[in-house]
Every structure is written in structure tokens, then in C-alpha cells.
C-alpha positions as CSV (number, residue, x, y, z in Angstrom):
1,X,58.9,50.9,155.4
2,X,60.7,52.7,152.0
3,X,63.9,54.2,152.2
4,X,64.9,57.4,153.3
5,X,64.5,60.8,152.6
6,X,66.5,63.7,152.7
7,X,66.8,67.4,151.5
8,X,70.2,66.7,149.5
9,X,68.5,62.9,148.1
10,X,69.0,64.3,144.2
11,X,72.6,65.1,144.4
12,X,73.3,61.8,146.1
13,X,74.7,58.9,143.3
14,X,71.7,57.1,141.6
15,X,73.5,53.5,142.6
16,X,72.2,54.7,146.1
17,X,68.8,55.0,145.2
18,X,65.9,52.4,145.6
19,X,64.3,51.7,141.8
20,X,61.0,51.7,143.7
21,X,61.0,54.0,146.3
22,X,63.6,56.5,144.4
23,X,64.7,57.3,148.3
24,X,67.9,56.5,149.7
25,X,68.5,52.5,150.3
26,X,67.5,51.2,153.6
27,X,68.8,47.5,153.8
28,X,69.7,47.6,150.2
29,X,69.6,43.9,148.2
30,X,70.9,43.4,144.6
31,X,69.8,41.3,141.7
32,X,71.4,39.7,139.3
33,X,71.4,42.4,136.8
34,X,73.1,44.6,139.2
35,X,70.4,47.1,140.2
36,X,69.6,47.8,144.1
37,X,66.5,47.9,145.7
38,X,65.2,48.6,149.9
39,X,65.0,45.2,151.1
40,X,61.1,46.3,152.4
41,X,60.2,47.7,148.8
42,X,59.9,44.1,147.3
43,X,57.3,41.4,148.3
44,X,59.5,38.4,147.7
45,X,58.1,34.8,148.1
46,X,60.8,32.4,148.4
47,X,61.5,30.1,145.8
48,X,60.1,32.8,143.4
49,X,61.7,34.5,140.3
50,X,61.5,38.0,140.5
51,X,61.7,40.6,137.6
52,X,63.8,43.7,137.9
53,X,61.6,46.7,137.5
54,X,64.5,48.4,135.9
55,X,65.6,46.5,133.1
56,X,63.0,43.5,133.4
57,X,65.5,40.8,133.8
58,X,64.8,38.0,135.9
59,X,66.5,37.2,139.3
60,X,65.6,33.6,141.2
61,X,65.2,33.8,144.8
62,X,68.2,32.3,146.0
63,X,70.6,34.7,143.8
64,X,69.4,37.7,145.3
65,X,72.2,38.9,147.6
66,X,71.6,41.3,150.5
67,X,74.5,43.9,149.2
68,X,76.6,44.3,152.6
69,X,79.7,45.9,150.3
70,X,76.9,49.0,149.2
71,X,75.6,49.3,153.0
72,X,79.3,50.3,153.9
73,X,79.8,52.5,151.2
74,X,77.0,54.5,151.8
75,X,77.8,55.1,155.6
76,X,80.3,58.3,155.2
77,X,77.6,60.1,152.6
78,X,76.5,63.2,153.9
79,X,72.9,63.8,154.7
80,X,70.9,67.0,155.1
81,X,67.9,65.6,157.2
82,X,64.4,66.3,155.1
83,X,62.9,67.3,159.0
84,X,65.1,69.9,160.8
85,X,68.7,71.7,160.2
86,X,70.4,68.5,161.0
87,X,73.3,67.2,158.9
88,X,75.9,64.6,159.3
89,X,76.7,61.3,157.8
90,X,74.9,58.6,156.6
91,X,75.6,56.3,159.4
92,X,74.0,58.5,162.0
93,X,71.1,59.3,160.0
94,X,68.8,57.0,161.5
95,X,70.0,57.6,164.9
96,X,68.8,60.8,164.4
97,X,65.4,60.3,162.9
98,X,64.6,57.9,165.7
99,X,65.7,60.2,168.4
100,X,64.3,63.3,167.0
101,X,61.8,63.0,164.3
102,X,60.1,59.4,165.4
103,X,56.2,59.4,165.2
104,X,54.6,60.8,168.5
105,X,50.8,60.5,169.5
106,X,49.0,62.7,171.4
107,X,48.1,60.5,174.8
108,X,44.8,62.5,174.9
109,X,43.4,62.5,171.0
110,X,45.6,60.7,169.1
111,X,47.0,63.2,167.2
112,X,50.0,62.2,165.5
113,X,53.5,64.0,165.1
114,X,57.2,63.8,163.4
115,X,58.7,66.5,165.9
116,X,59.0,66.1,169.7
117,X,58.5,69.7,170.2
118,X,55.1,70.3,167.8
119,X,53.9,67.3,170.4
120,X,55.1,68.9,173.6
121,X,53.2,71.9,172.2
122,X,50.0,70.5,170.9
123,X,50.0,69.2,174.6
124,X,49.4,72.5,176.0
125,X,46.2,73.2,173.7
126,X,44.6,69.9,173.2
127,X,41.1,70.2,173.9
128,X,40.8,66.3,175.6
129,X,43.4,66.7,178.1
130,X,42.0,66.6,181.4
131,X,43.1,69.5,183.5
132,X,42.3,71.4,187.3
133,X,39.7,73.9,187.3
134,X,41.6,77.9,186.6
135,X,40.1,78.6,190.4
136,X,42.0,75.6,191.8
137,X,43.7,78.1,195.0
138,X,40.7,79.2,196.2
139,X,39.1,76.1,196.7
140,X,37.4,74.3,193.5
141,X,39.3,71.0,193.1
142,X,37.3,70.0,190.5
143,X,38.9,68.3,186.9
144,X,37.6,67.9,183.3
145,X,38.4,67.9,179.9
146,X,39.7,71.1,178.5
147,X,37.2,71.7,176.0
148,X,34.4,71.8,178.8
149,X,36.1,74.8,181.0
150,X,32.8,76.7,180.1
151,X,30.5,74.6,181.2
152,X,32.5,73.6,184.5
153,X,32.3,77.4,185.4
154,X,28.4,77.6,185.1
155,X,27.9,74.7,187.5
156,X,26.4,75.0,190.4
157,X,29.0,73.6,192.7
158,X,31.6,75.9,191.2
159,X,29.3,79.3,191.6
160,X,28.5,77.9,195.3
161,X,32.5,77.8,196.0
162,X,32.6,81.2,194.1
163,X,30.2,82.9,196.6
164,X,31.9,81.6,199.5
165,X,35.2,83.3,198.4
166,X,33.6,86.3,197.7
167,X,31.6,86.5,201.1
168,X,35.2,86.0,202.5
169,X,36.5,89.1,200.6
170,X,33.9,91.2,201.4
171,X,34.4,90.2,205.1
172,X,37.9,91.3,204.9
173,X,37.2,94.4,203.2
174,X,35.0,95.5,206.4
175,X,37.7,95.0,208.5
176,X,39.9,97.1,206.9
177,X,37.4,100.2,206.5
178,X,37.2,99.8,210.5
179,X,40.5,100.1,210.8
180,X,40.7,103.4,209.0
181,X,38.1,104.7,211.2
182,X,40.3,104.1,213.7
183,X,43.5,106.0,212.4
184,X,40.8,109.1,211.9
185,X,40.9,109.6,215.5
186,X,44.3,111.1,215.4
187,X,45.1,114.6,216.4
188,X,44.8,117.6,214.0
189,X,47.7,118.9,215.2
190,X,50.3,115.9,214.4
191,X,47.7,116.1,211.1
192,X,49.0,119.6,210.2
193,X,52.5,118.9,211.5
194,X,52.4,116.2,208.8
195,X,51.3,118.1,205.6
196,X,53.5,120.5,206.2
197,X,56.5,117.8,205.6
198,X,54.9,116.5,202.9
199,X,54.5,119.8,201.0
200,X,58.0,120.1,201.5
201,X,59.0,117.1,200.4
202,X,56.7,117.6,197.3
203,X,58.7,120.7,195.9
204,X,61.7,118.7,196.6
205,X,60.6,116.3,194.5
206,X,59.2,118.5,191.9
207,X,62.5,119.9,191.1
208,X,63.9,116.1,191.0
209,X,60.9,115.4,188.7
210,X,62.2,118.0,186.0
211,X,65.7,117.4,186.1
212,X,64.9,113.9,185.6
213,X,62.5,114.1,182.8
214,X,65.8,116.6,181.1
215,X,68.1,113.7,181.9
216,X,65.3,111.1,180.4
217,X,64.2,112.8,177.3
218,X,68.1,112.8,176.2
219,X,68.1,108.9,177.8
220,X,65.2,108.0,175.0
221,X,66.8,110.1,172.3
222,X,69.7,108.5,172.6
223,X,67.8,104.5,173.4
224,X,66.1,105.2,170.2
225,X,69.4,105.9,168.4
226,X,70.9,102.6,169.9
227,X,67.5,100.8,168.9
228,X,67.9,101.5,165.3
229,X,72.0,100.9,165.7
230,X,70.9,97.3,167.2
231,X,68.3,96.7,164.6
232,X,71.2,97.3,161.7
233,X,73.3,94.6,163.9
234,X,70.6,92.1,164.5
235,X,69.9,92.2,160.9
236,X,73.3,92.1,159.9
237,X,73.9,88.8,162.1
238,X,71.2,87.2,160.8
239,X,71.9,87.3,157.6
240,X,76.1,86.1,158.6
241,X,74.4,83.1,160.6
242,X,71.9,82.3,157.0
243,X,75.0,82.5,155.0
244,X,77.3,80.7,157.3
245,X,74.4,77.6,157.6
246,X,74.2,78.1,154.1
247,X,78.1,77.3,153.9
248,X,78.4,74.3,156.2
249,X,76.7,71.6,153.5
250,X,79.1,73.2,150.9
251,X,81.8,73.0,152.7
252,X,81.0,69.1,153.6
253,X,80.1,68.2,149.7
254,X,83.1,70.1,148.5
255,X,85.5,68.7,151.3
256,X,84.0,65.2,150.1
257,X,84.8,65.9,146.9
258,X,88.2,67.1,147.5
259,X,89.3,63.7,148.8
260,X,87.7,62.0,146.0
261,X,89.7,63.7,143.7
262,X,92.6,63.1,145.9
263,X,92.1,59.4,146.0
264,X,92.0,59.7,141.8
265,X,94.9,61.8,141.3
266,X,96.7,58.7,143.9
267,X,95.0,56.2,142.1
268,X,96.2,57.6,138.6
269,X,99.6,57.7,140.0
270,X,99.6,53.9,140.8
271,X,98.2,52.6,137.7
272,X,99.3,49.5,136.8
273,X,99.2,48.0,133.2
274,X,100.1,44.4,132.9
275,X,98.1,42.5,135.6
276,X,99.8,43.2,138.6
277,X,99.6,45.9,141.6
278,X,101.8,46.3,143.8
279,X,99.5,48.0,146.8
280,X,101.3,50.5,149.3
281,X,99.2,50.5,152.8
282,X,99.8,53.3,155.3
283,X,98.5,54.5,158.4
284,X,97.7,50.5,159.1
285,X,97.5,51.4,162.8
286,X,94.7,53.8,162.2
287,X,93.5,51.8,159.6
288,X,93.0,48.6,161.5
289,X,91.5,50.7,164.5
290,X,89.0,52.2,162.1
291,X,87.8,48.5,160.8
292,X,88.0,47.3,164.4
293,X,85.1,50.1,165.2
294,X,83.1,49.6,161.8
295,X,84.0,53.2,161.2
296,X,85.5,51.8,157.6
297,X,85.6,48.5,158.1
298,X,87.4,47.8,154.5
299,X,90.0,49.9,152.5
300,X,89.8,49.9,148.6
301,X,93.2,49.5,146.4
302,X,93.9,51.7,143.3
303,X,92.2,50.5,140.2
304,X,94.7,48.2,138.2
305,X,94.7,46.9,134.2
306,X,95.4,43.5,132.6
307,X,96.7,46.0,129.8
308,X,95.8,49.2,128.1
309,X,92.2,48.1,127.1
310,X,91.7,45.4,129.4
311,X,90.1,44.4,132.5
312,X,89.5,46.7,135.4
313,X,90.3,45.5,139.0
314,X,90.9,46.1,142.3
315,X,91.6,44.7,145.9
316,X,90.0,45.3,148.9
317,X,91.6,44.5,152.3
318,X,89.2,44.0,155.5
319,X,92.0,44.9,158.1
320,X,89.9,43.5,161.0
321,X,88.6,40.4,158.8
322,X,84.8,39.9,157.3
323,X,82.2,37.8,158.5
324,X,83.5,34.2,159.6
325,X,86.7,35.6,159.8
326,X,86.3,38.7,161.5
327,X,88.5,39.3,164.8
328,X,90.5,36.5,163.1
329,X,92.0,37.0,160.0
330,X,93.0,39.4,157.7
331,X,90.6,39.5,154.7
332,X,91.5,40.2,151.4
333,X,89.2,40.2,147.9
334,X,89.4,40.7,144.5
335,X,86.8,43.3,142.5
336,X,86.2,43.1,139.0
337,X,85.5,46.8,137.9
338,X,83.3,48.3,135.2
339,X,86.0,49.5,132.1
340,X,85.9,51.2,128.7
341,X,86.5,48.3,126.7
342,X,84.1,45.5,128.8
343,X,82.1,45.2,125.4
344,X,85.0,43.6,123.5
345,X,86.3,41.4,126.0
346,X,85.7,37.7,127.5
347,X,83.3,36.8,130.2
348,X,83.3,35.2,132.6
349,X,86.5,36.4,134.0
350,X,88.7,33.5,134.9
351,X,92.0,34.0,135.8
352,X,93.5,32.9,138.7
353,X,94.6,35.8,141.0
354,X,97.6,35.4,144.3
355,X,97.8,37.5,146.9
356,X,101.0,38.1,148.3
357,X,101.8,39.7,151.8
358,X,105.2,41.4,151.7
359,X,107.8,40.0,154.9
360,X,110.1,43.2,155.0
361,X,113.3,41.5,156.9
362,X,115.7,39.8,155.3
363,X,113.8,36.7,155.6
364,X,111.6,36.9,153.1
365,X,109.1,34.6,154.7
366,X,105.9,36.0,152.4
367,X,102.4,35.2,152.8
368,X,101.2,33.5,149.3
369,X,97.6,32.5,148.8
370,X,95.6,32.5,145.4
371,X,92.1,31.3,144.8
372,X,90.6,30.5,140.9
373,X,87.1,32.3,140.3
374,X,84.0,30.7,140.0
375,X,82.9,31.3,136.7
376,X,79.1,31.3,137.5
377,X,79.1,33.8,140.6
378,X,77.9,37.3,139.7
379,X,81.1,38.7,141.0
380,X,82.9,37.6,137.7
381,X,80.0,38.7,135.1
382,X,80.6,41.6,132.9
383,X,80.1,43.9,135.9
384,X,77.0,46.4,135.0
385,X,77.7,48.4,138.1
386,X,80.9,50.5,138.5
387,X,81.9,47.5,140.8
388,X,80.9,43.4,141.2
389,X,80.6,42.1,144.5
390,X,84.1,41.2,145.9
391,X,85.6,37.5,145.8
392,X,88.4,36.2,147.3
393,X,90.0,34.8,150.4
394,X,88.1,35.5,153.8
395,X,90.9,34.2,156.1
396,X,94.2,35.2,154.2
397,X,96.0,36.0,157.6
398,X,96.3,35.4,161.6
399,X,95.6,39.0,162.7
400,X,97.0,37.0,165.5
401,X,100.3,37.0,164.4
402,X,99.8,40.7,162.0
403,X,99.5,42.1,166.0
404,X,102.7,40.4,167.0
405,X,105.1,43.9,168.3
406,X,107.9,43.8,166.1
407,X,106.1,41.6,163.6
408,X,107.9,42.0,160.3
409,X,105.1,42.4,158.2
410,X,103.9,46.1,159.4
411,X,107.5,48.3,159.5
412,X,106.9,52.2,160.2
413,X,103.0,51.3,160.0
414,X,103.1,50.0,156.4
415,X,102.6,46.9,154.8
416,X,102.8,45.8,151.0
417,X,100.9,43.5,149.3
418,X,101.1,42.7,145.8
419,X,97.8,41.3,143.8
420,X,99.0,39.4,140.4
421,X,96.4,37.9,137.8
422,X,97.8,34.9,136.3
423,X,97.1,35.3,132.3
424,X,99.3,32.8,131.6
425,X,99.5,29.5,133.9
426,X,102.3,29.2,136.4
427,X,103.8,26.5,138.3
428,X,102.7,26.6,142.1
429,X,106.1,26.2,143.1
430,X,107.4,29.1,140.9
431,X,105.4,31.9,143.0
432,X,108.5,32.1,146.1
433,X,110.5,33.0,143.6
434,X,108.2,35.7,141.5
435,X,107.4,37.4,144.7
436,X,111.3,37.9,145.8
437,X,112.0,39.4,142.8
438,X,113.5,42.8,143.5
439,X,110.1,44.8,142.6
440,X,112.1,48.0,141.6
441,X,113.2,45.8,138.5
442,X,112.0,47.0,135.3
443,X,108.9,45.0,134.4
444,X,110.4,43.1,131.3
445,X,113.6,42.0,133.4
446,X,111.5,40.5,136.2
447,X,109.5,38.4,133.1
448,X,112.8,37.5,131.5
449,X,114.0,36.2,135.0
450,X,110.5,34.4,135.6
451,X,111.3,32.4,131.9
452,X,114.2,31.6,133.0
453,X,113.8,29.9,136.5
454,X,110.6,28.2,134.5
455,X,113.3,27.2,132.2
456,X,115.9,26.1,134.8
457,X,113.1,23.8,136.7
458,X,111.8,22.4,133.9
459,X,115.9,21.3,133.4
460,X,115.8,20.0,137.0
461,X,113.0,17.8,136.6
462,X,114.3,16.6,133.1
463,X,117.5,15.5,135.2
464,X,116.0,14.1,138.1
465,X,113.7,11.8,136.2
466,X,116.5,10.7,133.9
467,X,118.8,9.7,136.9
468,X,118.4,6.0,136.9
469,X,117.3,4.1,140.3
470,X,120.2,2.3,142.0
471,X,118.9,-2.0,142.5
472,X,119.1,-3.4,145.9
473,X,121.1,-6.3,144.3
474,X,124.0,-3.8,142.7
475,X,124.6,-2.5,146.2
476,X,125.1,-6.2,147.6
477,X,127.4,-6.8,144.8
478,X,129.5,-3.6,145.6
């Protein structure tokens, strides 16, 4: 099975497009080199090394990596089905071809069809469908194929059952001329009596007859004037319905495209230059309800910079947790990103990165983790996609305890978290005191401050080591 069509598959990005197929990516996989392909396109043989028709490089079996992180991105796209009118997004794409446009056989020849309603159709002309004979009331209860009506009606039991219905009708036919020999019998008088009322009730009706036929040659004057009125109109909707279908796809790809450039101008206004992000969440509530549905299950940070030309990363939060951890934890990941100057920097990337969920009370009890990459994962190669596949920390949080009422994590239904990339080594036990830093500090202060406390430990463990140990036998003597 390839991947699937649709009217609007050329406007739709190419990173969602099987290599093979060139149709939209049904269970998409990823090599190693980055490019996608349908999951049924490729023959693979385990233990096999497989060649990316793309760019010929090779990919072993067990690095191939069905590309879960694509598969969600590619659920809001909007479709225009390649079968019918339908559009929508991609999520309910296949809903739809299965309910609609699945393959349907003829029961009777075999006759296959993508559309219910051509097969509903076909049904009431296929030639092998077995049917009652056209004469069925009056007596023949015979059935046969449609094809052989013809030679049903020349058969003898079907003319014999004909000629009995027709011996019937002439019967009754007798009867009735009998009876009108009967009404003859009446008087001439009442006879005359009769005629006269009619002849009355002719010229009666005679002068009804041409006042109507005034009153109905201005009627069909004036029908034919409302004919050609209605014919304008028809035309005229039909022509506001084509342009108003004609709209509705528009107005989807340029809504889509409003909010993209919406979430650019938002992430332009957030961009950070010296390692760290400090990521704003809102809406959570919403937000986590949408991840508990698998309506989005993850939400993407804004793109931040080790400096001017340096890496490109981002975060991206699983509010209702990912795989192991889903219903469980809060899942957060780091995603190296495709930038201008990859070319002249170092790869692997391997920094160490901390995440930091913000406690907004006084308290300051904040949720530290960090994790150091593995350097020979794809997700920290020189990404050749717009985005590596995300790394990070699957069970970062309790949603147990994120869920708590009055938790103090989540104030007015927004929660911080702050993503730092560790160019330069620090002490585990200096990060509580980097994260309750004021933030609104300018950036140079809060790295003078961060010197300083390094300098101020490094003091406290000079002191403690030099303090010499107090002998059992000095505190008998005292």
C-alpha cells in the first residue's frame, strides 16, 4: 500500500512526501541521512543495510527509526480529498477514505468501485443480478438473471400465464358491455330531461372556458417571465456556491498560514542569543487537555541560539508525557535545529543541557534535571532536516503532582521553564543558585553573579579542607 493522495499533494511540504511513492507519508520511517519514506514503500530484510534512494547513503537496519515526531506533525495539514469535495485535516483523512471511498465489489460480477454511490448505482443495471419477472402481480413468479429478461418472456410457461390473464380481461370486459345494455333500457323521457341539463351546463361552461383561457394566456405570459427571472437566479447562485467552494480551501491554507506567521513573528520576539531560553507556556489547561486527546499531543518552544552564528535549538514539552511515560510524567526534549552557519560548526553536538521547571511561590522549590547527549544518536548529527529527532528526558515530572489544585507550578494557567546549554562546565551543585537568579537581570549581571558564587564555593571548600581534624586523644586531654 503507497501513501496517499490528494488534490492539494503539490503544495503540501516536500519533507511530507514519500521518495518513492512521491504521495503523502503513510506510516513514515526515517534513515539516517534524514530523508522519509512510507513504511510499505521499502522491502526491508532485517539485518540488512539499505541505501537511500535519495542521496544513496546507507542506513543499517537497526538505525532506521519509525519517525513518530513527523506522524504528529502532519496531523493538522489540510487535505483536499483526490475523490470527492471533501476537505479537512490530515488526521481524519483516512477516516474518510475508508468510510467513503473504500473499494466496493459488485456481489453479482465483481465489478469493482472507489464510491459507494457509483456501486449502489451500478447495482440497478448490472446485467447478473438475479431479479422477479416485470409481470410478477399478475401471476409469473418466475426469477433470473437480468441479462436473460428476453428470453424469460418467450417461454412457454410465461406466455401460458399471459393467456390466462388475458382470458380474465376479456371476461371482465363482457361483463361490463352487459351492463350497459342494461342502462339502455332507460326511459327516453328522463333521456331528454337529461340533455337538456347538460346543454345547459355546457354553455355555462363555455363561457368559464374563455374567461379562463384570458386569465391563463396572461398566467403563462407572466410564468414565462418568472422562468427566465429564475433562470438568471439559478445561474447566479450557482456561480456564488462555485466561488464560495472555491473560497473555503483558501481560506483554510491562508488561515494556516496566518498562524504560522504568527508563531514566527512570536518566535522572533523570544529569540535568545547566548544559550539559554527562558520559555513562557500559556493556556496549559487547554494545552494539557489537547495532549491528553492526541489532538497535539506536544507543544514546540521558540527557536533559541548558542550565539549569533551558532547552533539552532529548541524544546519540546509533551504536556501529557510520551510513550513510557505517558499519563505519568511530564516530558520534555531537546531539538537540535537546522541553522545558517551548520557548515562551520562542530558535530556531534555535545553540550549538556538542564531543564528547569519554574516554582512561582516564594519557595522556590524548582524542578532541575539535565541529561549529556549521546554523541552517536542521529538526534545530535548536523541535522539535514529542518529538525533532528528530539532527545531528552521522558519522565521530567509527576503530572501527579503538576495536577495538584493550587500547585505552585501552574499560576493563572502558566508555567515557566527555562532550557540552558552548558558551554562551559558547571558544578552540579551551582544550578539552585543559577536558576533563582532574578531572570529580569541583565544577562552579563546574572554571569558576573554566577563567577562569583563559583568563586565563593571554590573559597568554602579551600576552608573546609584546610580546617584540621580534632584527635580523639586532644579531647581526653582537655
Amino acid at each position: 500500500m503507497v501513501g496517499f493522495d490528494a488534490r492539494n499533494k503539490d503544495s503540501v511540504a516536500r519533507c511530507y512526501l514519500c521518495q518513492i511513492c512521491m504521495l503523502i507519508l503513510r506510516n513514515p520511517i526515517q534513515f539516517l541521512c534524514g530523508h522519509r519514506y512510507c513504511h510499505s514503500c521499502l522491502n526491508i530484510k532485517e539485518h540488512s543495510v539499505v541505501k537511500c534512494m535519495t542521496c544513496n547513503a546507507e542506513t543499517t537496519y537497526d538505525k532506521i527509526i519509525v519517525d513518530r515526531g513527523c506522524q504528529n506533525d502532519m496531523e493538522t495539514l489540510t487535505i483536499l480529498c483526490c475523490f470527492c469535495d471533501w476537505n479537512g485535516i490530515f488526521k481524519d483523512y483516512e477516516k474518510h477514505l475508508c468510510t467513503n471511498h473504500m473499494n466496493v465489489s459488485c456481489q453479482y460480477c465483481g465489478k469493482d468501485f472507489v464510491d459507494k454511490n457509483l456501486s449502489i448505482q451500478h447495482e440497478s443495471e448490472c446485467e447478473n443480478m438475479i431479479i422477479d419477472c416485470p409481470f410478477k402481480q399478475y401471476g409469473c413468479i418466475e426469477q433470473f438473471l437480468r441479462k436473460d429478461t428476453h428470453n424469460h418472456l418467450l417461454t412457454e410457461k410465461h406466455q401460458s400465464i399471459m393467456s390466462s390473464v388475458l382470458i380474465e380481461s376479456e371476461s371482465y370486459l363482457m361483463n361490463i358491455q352487459n351492463n350497459q345494455q342494461l342502462t339502455s333500457t332507460v326511459s327516453n323521457d328522463q333521456l331528454n330531461k337529461t340533455v337538456d341539463i347538460i346543454l345547459n351546463s355546457i354553455e355555462v361552461l363555455n363561457d368559464d372556458t374563455q374567461q379562463l383561457h384570458s386569465q391563463t394566456t396572461q398566467a403563462q405570459w407572466l410564468l414565462k417571465d418568472l422562468t427566465e427571472d429564475m433562470s438568471k437566479l439559478s445561474t447566479a447562485v450557482q456561480e456564488t456556491q462555485s466561488f464560495t467552494t472555491g473560497l473555503t480551501p483558501n481560506q483554510q491554507v491562508l488561515q494556516q498560514n496566518m498562524n504560522s506567521l504568527k508563531q514566527e513573528i512570536e518566535d522572533y520576539q523570544s529569540i535568545s542569543y547566548d544559550g539559554t531560553l527562558l520559555w513562557r507556556i500559556t493556556d496549559v489547561q487547554k494545552k494539557m487537555a489537547d495532549a491528553q486527546s492526541d489532538k497535539a499531543p506536544s507543544i514546540y518552544s521558540p527557536p533559541f541560539y548558542s550565539s549569533p552564528n551558532g547552533y539552532k535549538m529548541r524544546a519540546r514539552l509533551y504536556l501529557y508525557g510520551d510513550g513510557t511515560a505517558r499519563t505519568t510524567h511530564l516530558s520534555i526534549f531537546f531539538v537540535l535545529m537546522r541553522g545558517t552557519y551548520d557548515a562551520l560548526l562542530q558535530f556531534p553536538f555535545n553540550y549538556k543541557v538542564t531543564f528547569c521547571l519554574y516554582d512561582q511561590s516564594d519557595k522556590q522549590e524548582h524542578i532541575i534535571d539535565s541529561f549529556r547527549p549521546d554523541i552517536s544518536s542521529i538526534s545530535f548529527q548536523r541535522p539535514r532536516t529542518d529538525m533532528n529527532i528530539a532527545s531528552g528526558i521522558p519522565k521530567f515530572f509527576s503530572l501527579t503532582r503538576l495536577q495538584q489544585n493550587n500547585n505552585s507550578y501552574i499560576r493563572d494557567d502558566t508555567m515557566f521553564i527555562k532550557v540552558m546549554v552548558h558551554f562551559r562546565e558547571a558544578p552540579k551543585t551551582l544550578l539552585p543558585y543559577i536558576f533563582n537568579i532574578n531572570p529580569g537581570l541583565p544577562t552579563i549581571l546574572q554571569e558576573t553573579m554566577t563567577q562569583q558564587e563559583v568563586e565563593k564555593q571554590k573559597r568554602q571548600s579551600t576552608v573546609d579542607t584546610s580546617v584540621p581534624a580534632i584527635s580523639s586523644t586532644t579531647l581526653n586531654s582537655t
